[in-house]
C-alpha positions in Angstrom: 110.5 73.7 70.6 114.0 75.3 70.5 112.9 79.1 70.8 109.7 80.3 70.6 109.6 84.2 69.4 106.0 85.7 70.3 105.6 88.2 67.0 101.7 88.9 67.3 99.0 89.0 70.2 98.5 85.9 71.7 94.9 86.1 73.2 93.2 83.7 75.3 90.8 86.0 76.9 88.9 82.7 78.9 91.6 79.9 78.7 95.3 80.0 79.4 98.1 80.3 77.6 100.5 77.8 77.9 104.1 78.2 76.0 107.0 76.0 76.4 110.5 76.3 75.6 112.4 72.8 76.3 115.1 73.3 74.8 115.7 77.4 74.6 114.2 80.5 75.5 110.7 82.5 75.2 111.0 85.9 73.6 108.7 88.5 72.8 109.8 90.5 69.4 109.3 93.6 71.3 108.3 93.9 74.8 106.6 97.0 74.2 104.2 96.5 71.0 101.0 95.9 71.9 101.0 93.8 69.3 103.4 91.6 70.2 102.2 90.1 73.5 100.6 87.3 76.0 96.9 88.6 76.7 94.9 86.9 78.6 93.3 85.5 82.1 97.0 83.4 82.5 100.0 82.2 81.2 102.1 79.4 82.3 105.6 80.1 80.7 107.8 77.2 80.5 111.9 77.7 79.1 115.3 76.4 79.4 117.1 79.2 78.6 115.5 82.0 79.8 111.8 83.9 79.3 111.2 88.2 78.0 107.7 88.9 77.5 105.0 91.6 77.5 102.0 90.4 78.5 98.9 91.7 79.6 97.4 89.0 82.2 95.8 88.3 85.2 98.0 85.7 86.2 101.3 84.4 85.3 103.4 81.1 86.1 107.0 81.4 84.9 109.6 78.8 85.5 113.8 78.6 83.8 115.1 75.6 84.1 119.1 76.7 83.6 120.9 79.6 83.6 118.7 82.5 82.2 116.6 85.3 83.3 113.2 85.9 83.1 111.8 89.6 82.2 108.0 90.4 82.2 106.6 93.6 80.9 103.3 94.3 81.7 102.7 98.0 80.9 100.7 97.6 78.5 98.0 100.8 79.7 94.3 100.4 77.7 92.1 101.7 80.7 91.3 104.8 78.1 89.4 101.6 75.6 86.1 100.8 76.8 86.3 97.6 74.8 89.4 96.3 75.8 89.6 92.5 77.1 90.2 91.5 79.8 90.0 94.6 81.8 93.2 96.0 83.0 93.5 94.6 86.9 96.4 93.3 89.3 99.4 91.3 87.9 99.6 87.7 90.0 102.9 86.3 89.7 101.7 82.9 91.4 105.4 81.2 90.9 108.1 82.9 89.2 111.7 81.1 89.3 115.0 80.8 88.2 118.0 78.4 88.6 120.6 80.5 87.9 119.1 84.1 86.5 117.2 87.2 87.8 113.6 87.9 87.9 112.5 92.0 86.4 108.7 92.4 86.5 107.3 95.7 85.7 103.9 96.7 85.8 101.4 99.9 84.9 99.3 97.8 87.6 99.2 96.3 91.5 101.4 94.0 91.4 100.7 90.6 93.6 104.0 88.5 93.9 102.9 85.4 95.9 106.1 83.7 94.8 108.9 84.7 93.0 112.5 82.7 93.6 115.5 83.8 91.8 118.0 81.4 92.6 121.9 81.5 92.0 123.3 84.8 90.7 119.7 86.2 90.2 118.6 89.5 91.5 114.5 90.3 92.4 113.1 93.2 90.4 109.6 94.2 90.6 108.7 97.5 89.6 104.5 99.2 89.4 104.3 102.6 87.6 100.6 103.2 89.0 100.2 100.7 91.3 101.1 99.1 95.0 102.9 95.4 95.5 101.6 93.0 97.6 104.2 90.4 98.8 103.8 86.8 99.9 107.4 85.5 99.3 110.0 87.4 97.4 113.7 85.3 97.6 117.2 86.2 96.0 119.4 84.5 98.5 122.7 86.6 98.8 121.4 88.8 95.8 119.6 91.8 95.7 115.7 92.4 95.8 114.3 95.8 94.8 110.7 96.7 94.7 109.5 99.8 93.5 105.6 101.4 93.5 106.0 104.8 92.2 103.6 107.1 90.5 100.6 106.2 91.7 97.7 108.7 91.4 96.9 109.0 95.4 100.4 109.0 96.1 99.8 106.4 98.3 102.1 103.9 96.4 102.7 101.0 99.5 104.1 97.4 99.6 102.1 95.0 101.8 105.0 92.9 103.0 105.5 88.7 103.1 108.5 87.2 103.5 112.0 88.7 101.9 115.1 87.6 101.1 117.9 88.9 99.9 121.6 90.4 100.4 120.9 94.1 99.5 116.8 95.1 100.0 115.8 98.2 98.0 112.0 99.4 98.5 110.6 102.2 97.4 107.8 103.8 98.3 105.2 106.1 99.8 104.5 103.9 102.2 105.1 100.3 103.7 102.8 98.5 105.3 
């Protein structure tokens, strides 16, 4: 497909969702309606020209082949809904890249990066409202990486560090472990 525009809830509460983009980009309509999402136990995300979602997903593969960036929006807070599916827990980004294009996750929840590669002029964003990051390998070579885990309840908001790279290194929080 060209460009694929996500304008309802995708839901694949058991399977994954797989959405490719060969020749264009992945968009969300808005990548705050809850109606207008990824939702599910994964996502493999697959574009050209660049990926903006909001999802609300266990687990997430996300790959640009050229220049274009890739934004993930998982805010998305139901913890109040004792019926919602699949219950709200850690954000996996298992591989995140770009070619040429920077990477902006944010997150109501922990947030596990266990890759995440922004090459070129991309700069690393990861950002958890009410959560902690763990970090396996976060790279921006000669760009910048900022992590943020603010807000959360205990004020204990920490990042579990891996391996970073990057020109300028931002963290904030509580604590880092």
């Amino acid at each position: 497909a060209q460009n694929v525009e996500i304008d309802s809830l995708v839901r694949a509460e058991f399977d994954g969702i797989n959405v490719t983009a060969t020749a264009g980009s992945i968009q969300s309509s808005s990548l705050t309606d809850p109606t207008s999402r990824l939702q599910g136990s994964n996502a493999i995300l697959t574009a050209q020209s660049g990926i903006s979602v909001g999802t609300r997903l266990f687990d997430v593969t996300a790959s640009v082949s050229q220049a274009g960036d890739i934004v993930i929006n998982d805010d998305f807070d139901d913890r109040d809904d004792p019926t919602a599916e699949p219950p709200l827990t850690d954000l996996q980004l298992t591989a995140i890249t770009t070619v040429d294009g920077s990477i902006t996750v944010s997150a109501i929840q922990n947030i596990d990066a266990l890759s995440v590669s922004a090459d070129g002029s991309g700069d690393v964003s990861l950002t958890t409202t009410q959560g902690d990051i763990f970090l396996d390998t976060v790279s921006a070579t000669d760009n910048a990486v900022i992590l943020s885990a603010v807000g959360w309840e205990d004020d204990l908001g920490f990042f579990d560090t891996g391996f970073i790279d990057g020109t300028d290194i931002s963290i904030t929080a509580n604590e880092v472990d």
